[in-house]
RODO-2510 file (C-alpha; in nm, 4 decimals, decimal comma):
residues 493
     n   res          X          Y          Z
     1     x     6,8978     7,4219     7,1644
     2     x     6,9271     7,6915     7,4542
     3     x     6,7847     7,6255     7,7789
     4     x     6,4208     7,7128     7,8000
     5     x     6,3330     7,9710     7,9952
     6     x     6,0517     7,8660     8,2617
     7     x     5,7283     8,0351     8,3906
     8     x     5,5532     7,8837     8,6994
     9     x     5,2138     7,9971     8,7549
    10     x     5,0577     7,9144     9,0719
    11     x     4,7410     8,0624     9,1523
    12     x     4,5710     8,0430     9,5521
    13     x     4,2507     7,8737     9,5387
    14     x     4,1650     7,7340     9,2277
    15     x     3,9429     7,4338     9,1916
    16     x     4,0445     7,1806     9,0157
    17     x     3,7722     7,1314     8,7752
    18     x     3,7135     7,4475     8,7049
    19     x     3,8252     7,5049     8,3791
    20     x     3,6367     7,5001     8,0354
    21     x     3,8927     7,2368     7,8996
    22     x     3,7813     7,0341     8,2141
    23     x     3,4267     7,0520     8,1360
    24     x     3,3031     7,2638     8,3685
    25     x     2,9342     7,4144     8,2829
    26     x     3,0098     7,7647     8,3648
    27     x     3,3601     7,8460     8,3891
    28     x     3,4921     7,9402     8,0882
    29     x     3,8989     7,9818     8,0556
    30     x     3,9560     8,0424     7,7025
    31     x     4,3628     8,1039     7,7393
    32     x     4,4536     7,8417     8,0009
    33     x     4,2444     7,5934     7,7587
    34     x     4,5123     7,6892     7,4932
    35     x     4,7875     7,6326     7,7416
    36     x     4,6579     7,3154     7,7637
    37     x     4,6322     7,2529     7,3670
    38     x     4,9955     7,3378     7,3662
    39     x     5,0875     7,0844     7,6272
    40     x     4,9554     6,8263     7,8741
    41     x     4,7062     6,8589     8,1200
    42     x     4,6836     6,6475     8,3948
    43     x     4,3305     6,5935     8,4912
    44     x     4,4078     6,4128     8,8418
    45     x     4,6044     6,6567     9,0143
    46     x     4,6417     6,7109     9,3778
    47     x     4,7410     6,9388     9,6541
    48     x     4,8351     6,6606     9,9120
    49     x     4,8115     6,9422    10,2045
    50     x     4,5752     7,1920    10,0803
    51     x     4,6533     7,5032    10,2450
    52     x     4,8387     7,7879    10,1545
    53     x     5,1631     7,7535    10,3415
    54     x     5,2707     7,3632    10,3520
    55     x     5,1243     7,3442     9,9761
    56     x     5,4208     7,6090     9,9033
    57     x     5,6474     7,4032    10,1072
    58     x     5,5730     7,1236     9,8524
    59     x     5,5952     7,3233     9,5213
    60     x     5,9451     7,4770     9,6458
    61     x     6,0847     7,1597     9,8015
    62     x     5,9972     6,8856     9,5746
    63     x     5,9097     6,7211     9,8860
    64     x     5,5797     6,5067    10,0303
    65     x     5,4828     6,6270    10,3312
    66     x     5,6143     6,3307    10,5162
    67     x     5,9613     6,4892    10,3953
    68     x     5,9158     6,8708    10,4136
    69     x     5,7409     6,8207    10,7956
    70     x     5,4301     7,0906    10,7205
    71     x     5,0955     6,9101    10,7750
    72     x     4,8865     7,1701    10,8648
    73     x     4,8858     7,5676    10,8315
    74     x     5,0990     7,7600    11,0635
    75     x     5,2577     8,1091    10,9989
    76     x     5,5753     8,2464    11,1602
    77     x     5,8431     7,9447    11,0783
    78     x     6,1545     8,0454    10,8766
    79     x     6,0890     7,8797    10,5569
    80     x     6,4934     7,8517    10,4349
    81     x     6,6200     7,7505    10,7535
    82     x     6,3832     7,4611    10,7440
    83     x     6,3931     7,3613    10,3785
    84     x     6,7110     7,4723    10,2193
    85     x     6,7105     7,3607     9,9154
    86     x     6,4302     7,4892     9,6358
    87     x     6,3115     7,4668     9,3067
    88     x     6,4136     7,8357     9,2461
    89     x     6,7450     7,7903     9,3731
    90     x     6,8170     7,4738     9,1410
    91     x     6,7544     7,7035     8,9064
    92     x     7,0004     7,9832     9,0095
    93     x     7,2637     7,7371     9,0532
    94     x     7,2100     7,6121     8,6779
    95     x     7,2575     7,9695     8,5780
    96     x     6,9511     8,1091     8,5423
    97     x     6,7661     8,4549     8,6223
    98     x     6,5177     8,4065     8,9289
    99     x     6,2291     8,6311     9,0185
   100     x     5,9237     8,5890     9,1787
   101     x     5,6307     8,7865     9,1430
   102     x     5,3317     8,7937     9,3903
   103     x     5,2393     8,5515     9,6623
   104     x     5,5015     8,4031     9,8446
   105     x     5,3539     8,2912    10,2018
   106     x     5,6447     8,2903    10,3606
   107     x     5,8116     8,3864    10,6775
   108     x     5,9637     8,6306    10,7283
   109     x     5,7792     8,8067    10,4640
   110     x     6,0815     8,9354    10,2679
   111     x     6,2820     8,6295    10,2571
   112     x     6,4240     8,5973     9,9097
   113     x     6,4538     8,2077     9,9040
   114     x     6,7206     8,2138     9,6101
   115     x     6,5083     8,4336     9,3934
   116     x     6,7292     8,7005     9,2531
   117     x     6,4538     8,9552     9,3287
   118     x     6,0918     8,9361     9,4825
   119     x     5,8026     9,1805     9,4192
   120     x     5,5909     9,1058     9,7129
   121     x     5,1756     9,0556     9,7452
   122     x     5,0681     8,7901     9,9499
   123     x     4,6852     8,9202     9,9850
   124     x     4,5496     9,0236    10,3279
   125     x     4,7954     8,7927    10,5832
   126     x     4,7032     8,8512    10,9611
   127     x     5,0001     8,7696    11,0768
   128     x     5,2425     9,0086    10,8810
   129     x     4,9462     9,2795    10,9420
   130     x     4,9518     9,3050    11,3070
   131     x     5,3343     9,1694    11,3548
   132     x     5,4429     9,4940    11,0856
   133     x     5,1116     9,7398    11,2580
   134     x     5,0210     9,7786    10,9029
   135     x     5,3723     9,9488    10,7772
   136     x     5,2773     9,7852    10,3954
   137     x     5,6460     9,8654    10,2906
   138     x     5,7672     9,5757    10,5696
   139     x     5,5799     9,2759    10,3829
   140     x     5,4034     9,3977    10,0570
   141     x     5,4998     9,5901     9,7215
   142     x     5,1413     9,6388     9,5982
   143     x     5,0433     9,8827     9,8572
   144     x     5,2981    10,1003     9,8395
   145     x     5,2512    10,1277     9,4643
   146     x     4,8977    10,1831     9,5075
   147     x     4,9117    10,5183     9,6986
   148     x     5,1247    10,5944     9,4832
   149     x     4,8580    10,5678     9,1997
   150     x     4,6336    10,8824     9,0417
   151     x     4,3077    10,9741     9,2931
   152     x     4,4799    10,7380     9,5674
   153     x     4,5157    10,8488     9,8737
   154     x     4,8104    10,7840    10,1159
   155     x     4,5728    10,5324    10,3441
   156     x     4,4499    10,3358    10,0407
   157     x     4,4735     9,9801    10,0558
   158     x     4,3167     9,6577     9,9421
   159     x     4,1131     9,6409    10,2104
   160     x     3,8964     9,9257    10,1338
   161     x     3,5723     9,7527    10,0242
   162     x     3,5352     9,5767    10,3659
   163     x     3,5281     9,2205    10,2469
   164     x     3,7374     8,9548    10,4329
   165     x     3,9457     8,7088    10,3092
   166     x     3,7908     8,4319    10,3834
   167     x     3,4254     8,5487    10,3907
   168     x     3,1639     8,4200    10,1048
   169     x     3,0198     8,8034    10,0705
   170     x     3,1056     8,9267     9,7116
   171     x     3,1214     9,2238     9,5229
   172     x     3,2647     9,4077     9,2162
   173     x     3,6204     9,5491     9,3052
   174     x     3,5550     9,9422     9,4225
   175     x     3,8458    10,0459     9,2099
   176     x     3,9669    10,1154     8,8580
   177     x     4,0296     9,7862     8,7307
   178     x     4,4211     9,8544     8,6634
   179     x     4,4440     9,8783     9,0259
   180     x     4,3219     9,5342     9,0729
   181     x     4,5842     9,2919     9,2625
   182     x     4,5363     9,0838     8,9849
   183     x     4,6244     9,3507     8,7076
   184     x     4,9102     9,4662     8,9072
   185     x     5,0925     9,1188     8,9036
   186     x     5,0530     9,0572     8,5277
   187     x     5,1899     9,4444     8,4992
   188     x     5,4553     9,3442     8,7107
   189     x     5,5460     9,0087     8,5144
   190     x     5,5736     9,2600     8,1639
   191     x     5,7591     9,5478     8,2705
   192     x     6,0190     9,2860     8,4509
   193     x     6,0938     9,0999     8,1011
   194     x     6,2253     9,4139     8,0092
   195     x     6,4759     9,4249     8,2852
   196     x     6,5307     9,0874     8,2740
   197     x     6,9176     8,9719     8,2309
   198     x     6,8995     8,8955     7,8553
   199     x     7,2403     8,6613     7,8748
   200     x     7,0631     8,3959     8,1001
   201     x     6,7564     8,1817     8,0523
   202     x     6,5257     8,2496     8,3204
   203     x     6,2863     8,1455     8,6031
   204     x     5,9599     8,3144     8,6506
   205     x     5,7447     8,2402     8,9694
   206     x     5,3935     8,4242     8,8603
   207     x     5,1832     8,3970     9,1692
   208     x     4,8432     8,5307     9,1664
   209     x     4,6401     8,5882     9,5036
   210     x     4,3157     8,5308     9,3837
   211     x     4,0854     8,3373     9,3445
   212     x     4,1357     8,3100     9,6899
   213     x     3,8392     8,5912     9,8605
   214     x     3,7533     8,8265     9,8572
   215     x     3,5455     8,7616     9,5651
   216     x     3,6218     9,1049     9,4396
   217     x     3,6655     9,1023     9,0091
   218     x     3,6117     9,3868     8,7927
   219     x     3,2055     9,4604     8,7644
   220     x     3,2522     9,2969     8,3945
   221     x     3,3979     8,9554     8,5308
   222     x     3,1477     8,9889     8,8466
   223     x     2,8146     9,0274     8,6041
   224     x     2,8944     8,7501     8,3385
   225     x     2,8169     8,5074     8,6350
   226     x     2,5418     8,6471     8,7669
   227     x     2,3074     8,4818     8,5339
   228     x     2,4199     8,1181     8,5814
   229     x     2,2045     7,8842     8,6964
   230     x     2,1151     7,8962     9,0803
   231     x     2,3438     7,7294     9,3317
   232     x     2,2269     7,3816     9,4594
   233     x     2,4377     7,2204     9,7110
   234     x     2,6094     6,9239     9,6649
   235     x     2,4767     6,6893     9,9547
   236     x     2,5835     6,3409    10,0626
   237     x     2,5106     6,1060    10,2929
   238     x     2,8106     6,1663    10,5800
   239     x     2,8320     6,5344    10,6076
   240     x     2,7199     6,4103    10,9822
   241     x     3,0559     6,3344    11,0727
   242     x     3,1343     6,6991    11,1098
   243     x     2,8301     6,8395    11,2916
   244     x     3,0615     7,0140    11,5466
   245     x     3,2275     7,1926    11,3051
   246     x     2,8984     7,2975    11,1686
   247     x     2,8390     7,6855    11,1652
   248     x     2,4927     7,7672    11,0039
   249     x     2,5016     8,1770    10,9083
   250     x     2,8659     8,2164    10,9512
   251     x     2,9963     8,3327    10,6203
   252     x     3,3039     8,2754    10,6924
   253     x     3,2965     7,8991    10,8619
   254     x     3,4404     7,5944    10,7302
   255     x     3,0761     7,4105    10,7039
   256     x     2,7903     7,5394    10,7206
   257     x     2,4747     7,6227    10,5806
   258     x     2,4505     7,9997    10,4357
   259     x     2,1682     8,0905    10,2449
   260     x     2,1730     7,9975     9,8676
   261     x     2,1578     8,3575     9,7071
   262     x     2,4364     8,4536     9,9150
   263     x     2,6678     8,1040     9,7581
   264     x     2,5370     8,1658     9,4470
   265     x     2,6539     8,5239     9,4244
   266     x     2,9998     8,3809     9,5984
   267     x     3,0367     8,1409     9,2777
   268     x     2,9837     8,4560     9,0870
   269     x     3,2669     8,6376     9,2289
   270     x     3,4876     8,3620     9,2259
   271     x     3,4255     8,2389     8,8793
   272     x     3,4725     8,6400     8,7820
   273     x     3,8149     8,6281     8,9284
   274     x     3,9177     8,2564     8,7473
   275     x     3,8035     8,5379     8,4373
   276     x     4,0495     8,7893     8,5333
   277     x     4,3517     8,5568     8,5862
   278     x     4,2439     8,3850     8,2660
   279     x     4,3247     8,7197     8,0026
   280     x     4,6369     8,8209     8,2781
   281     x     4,7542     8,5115     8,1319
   282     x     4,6555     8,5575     7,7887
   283     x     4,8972     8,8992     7,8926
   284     x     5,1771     8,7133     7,9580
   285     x     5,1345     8,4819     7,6637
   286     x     5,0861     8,7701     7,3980
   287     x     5,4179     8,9707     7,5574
   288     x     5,6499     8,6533     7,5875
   289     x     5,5717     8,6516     7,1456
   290     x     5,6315     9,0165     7,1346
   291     x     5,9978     8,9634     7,3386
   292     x     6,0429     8,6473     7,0693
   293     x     6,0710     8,4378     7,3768
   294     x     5,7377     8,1820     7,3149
   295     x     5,8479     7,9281     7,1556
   296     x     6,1415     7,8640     7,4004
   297     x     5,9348     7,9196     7,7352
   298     x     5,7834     7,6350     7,9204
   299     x     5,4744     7,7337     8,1167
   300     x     5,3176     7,5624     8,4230
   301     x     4,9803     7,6642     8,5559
   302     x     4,8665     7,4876     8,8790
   303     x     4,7282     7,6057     9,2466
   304     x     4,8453     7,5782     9,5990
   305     x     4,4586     7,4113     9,6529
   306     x     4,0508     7,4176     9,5700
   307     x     3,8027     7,5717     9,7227
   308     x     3,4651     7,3621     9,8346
   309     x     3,2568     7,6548     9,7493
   310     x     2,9391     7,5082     9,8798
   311     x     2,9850     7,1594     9,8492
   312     x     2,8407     6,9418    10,1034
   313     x     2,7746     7,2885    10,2982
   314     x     3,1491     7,3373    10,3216
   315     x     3,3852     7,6374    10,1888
   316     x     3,7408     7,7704    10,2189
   317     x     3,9900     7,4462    10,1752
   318     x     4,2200     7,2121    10,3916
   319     x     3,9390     6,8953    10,3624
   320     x     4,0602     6,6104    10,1708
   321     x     3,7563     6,6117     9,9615
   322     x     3,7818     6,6890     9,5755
   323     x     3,6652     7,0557     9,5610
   324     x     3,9345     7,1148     9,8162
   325     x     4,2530     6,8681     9,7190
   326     x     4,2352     6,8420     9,3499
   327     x     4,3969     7,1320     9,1544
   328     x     4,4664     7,2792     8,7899
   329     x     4,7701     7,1056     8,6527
   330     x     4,9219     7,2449     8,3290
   331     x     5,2809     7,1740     8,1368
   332     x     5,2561     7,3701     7,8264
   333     x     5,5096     7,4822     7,5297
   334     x     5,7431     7,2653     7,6358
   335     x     6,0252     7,3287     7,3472
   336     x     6,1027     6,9480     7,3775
   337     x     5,7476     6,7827     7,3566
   338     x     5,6308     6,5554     7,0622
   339     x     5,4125     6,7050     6,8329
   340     x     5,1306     6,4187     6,9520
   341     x     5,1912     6,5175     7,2948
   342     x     5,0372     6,8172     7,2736
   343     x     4,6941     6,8277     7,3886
   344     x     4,7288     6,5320     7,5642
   345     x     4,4932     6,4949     7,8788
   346     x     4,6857     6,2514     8,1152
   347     x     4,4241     6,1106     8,4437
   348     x     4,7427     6,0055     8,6670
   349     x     4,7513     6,1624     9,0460
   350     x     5,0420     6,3626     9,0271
   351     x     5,0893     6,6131     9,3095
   352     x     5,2295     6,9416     9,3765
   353     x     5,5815     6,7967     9,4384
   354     x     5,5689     6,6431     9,1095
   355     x     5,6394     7,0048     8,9672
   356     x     5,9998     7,0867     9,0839
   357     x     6,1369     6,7735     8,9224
   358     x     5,9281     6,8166     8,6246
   359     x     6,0521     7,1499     8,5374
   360     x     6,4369     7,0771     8,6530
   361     x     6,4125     6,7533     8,3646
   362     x     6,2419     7,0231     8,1063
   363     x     6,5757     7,2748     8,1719
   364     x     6,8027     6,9898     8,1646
   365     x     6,8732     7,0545     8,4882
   366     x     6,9432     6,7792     8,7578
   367     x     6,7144     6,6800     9,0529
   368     x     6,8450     6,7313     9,3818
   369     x     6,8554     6,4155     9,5901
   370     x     6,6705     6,6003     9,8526
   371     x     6,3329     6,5401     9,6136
   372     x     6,0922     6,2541     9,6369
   373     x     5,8337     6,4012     9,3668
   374     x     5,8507     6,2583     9,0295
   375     x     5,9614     6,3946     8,6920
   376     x     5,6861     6,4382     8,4516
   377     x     5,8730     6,5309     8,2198
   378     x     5,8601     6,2092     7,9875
   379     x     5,4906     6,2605     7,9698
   380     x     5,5171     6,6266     7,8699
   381     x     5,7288     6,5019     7,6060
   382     x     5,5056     6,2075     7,4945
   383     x     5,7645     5,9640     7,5384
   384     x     5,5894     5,6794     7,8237
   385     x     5,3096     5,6701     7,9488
   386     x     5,3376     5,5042     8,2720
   387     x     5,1672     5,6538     8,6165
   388     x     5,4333     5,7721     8,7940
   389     x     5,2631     5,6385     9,1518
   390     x     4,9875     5,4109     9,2350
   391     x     4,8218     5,6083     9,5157
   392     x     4,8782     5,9271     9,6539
   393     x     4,8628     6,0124    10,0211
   394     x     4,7618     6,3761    10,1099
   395     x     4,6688     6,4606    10,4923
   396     x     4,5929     6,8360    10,6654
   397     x     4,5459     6,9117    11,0340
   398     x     4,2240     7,0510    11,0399
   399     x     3,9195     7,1133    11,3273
   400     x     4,1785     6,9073    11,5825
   401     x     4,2837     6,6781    11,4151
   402     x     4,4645     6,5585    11,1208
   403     x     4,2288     6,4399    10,7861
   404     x     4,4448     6,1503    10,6402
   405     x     4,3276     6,0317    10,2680
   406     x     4,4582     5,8127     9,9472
   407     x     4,3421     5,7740     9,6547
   408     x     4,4349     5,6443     9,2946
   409     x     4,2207     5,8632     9,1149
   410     x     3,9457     5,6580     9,0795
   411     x     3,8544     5,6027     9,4683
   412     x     3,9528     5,7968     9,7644
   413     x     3,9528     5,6536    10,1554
   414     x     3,9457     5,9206    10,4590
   415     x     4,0348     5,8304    10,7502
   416     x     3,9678     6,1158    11,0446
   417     x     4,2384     6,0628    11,3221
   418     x     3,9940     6,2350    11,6042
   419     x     3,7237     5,9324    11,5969
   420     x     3,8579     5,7563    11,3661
   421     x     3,5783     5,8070    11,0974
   422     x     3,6064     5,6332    10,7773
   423     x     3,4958     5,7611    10,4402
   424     x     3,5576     5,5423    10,0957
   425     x     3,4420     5,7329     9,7641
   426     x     3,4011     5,6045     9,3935
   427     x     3,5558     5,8933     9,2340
   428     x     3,4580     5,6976     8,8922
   429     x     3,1051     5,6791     8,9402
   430     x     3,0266     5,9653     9,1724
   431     x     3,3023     6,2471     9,1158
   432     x     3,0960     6,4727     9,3619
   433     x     3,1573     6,2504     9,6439
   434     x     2,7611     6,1929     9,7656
   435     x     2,8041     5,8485     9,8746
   436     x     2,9998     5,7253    10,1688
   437     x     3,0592     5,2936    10,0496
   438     x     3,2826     5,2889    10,4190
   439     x     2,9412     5,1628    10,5683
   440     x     2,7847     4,9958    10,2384
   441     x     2,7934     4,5740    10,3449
   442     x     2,9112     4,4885     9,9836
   443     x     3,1951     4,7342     9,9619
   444     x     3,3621     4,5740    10,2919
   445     x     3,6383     4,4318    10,1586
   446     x     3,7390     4,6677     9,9560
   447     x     3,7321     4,9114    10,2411
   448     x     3,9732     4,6566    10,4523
   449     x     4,1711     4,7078    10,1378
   450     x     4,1867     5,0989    10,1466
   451     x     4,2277     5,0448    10,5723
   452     x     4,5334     4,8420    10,5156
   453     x     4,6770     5,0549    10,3105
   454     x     4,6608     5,3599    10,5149
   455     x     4,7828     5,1363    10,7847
   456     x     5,0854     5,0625    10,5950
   457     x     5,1096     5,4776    10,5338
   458     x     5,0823     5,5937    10,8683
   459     x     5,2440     5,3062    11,0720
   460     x     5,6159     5,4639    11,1280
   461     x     5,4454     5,8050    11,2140
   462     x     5,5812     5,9982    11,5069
   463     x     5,2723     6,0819    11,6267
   464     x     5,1235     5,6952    11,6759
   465     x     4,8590     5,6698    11,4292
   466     x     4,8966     5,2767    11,4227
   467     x     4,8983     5,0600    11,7461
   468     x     4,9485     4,7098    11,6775
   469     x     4,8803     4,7278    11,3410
   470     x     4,5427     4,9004    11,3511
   471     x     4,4297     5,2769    11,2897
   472     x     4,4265     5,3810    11,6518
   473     x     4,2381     5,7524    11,6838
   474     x     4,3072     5,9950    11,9118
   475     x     4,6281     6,0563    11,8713
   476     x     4,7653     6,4274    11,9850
   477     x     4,8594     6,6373    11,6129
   478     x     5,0661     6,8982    11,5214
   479     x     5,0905     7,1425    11,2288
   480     x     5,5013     7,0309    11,1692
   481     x     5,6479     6,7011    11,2196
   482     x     5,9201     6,6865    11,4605
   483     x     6,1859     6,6771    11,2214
   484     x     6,0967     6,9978    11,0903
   485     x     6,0074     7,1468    11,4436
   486     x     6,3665     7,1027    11,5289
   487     x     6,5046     7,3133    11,2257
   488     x     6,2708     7,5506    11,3228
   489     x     6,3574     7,6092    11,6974
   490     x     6,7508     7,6429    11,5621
   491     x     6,6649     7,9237    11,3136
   492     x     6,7597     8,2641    11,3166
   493     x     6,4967     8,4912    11,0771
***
């Protein structure tokens, strides 16, 4: 059998459980549940740093963050020069046709990173806006085409509406719904498999900005969630911990409490864009049949992170907590799966690293030594099913300082290295993560358990996280390990 050709579809800001196939009471995904009843989905899977740029370093590198050095969101580092060797490239070198299409989050902005070719939208970046004074053409494709675009004029942009991109304020998109970001990147994916190099399998990285805000879908996405029940915040009983984060009215804070009607019409728009995404990919699916390439393409669907949308009075992402860390994790058509694989829901923590390896084993290509994810690959196949790790680690600098966590899928210990605050969560029994059991009497021991362990995690960290064999807060953080500093400070963009 040829190689497969490979589509990776990472999305920015997707919870994890929200997908009809996940049983979620709202969201309804018809085409990503059929990716899913053509492959494996992996119910426990994690962003270990859930923000945009060192989740990217993971899902290029292959790498834990202890590895790739990114443990916290910072812009302006030159990605190659600090990891070298990527999933895309792997695939170059094994002879196949790389593009990537979208999001990229990378600096600088028109680094290729072994793709053959890059059409560029990475949604409304800051940096690259006031570093390029707005000259779209420096650091983004979909502007450009846009004025070019019937009734457009030459200052049209996606900004036009007014609504930030991390604000909770939602509305319908204020264009025609071709012109969407959205649109345009499953546009781009089809007219590209027609100039695609038909002698070589291929590599597709699909990266969709949204549902990351603004929450701006199509009015027909936007109404169908209108009418869903009202939002009720999830509450539990240690969202004290972060009173001086707390921001009550600011709609675009980390925590705090906004008024319900305004969240509720938030899930709205952000469930309306999951809709959007959801027939882009039925797109993609329909046009790889009418190219006769289906039944050899292996399609992954994941996201760089969640989005807490509410939960415990929190938004945006970064927080180790489930709305935020666990993702969408999808291995579909795989030409060399088992018939009884298929459709097979697997509740291992596998992480965002887990994906380069995965897809390498799928091509038949090999794994770069450089990788400490692990091939899931046998699972796709339906061949073992062993976990491929007992408990994850994930961690994110975040309101000074860094959020440690582990779980095993079934409970979850936080550890803040500020004040040294201690959550410990029974993901089995309360998924929604109410009840801190850190300061329950009968759970001590098997928070001493969950202590050690993160003791055992953190104790050869640079940055002293364990003094004499104890979490020890306090501890000065940075966004990069040192390791990863010092590649930086040698690079040339």
């Amino acid at each position: 059998m040829s190689k497969p050709n490979v589509i990776l579809i990472c999305v920015d800001e997707w919870r994890g459980d929200c997908l009809s196939s996940d049983g979620h009471p709202y969201v309804q995904t018809p085409h990503l549940d059929d990716l899913a009843r053509n492959g494996v989905r992996f119910s426990k899977g994690y962003s270990a740093t859930p923000s945009c740029v060192p989740a990217r370093a993971a899902l290029f590198t292959g790498q834990s963050q202890e590895r790739h050095g990114r443990v916290g969101y910072n812009d302006g580092v030159p990605f190659h020069a600090v990891h070298p060797v990527t999933l895309q490239g792997e695939f170059r070198k094994g002879g196949y046709h790389t593009q990537a299409i979208g999001k990229m989050h990378v600096w600088p902005e028109r680094s290729r990173l072994d793709f053959d070719d890059v059409v560029l939208h990475d949604g409304y970046l800051h940096h690259a806006r006031q570093e390029h004074q707005q000259n779209f053409a420096k650091f983004d494709d979909y502007v450009p085409w846009l004025r070019r675009q019937p009734g457009m004029g030459p200052d049209a942009e996606y900004f036009d509406h007014g609504v930030n991109c991390n604000s909770i304020v939602a509305r319908p998109w204020d264009k025609a719904e071709n012109l969407h970001p959205t649109h345009w990147i499953g546009t781009q994916a089809i007219e590209w498999m027609h100039r695609r190099d038909p002698a070589k399998p291929f590599f597709l990285y699909l990266s969709f900005h949204r549902p990351h805000p603004p929450y701006d879908p199509p009015s027909w996405a936007f109404e169908q969630y209108l009418n869903v029940p009202p939002y009720e915040a999830v509450e539990g009983n240690w969202e004290q911990h972060w009173n001086e984060h707390r921001q009550d009215g600011n709609y675009q804070a980390s925590y705090g409490k906004i008024p319900d009607h305004v969240v509720h019409r938030a899930r709205a728009g952000y469930y309306g864009l999951m809709a959007q995404i959801d027939l882009q990919v039925n797109r993609i699916k329909e046009s790889l049949a009418d190219f006769g390439l289906h039944d050899n393409t292996v399609i992954a669907f994941t996201s760089d992170h969640g989005e807490m949308m509410g939960d415990h009075h929190m938004f945006r992402k970064a927080v180790p907590y489930e709305g935020s860390a666990r993702v969408p994790f999808i291995i579909s058509n795989s030409p060399s799966a088992q018939q009884a694989a298929r459709g097979t829901v697997v509740d291992h923590v596998v992480e965002l690293r887990d994906i380069m390896p995965t897809l390498l084993d799928l091509a038949g290509l090999p794994i770069p030594d450089s990788v400490d994810g692990e091939s899931l690959a046998r699972l796709v196949r339906g061949e073992n099913t062993e976990a491929v790790r007992d408990v994850l680690h994930g961690e994110h600098v975040y309101w000074g300082q860094n959020l440690h966590w582990l779980t095993d899928g079934h409970h979850k210990y936080i550890w803040g290295s500020g004040e040294g605050t201690e959550e410990l969560f029974n993901l089995d029994a309360d998924p929604q993560e109410r009840y801190n059991l850190a300061e329950a009497p009968d759970c001590l021991g098997e928070l001493l358990t969950w202590r050690q362990r993160m003791v055992e995690t953190l104790r050869d960290r640079e940055e002293g996280y364990v003094i004499d064999g104890a979490l020890t807060p306090g501890a000065p953080v940075v966004a990069m390990l040192r390791h990863a500093r010092e590649k930086a400070a040698t690079a040339t963009p």
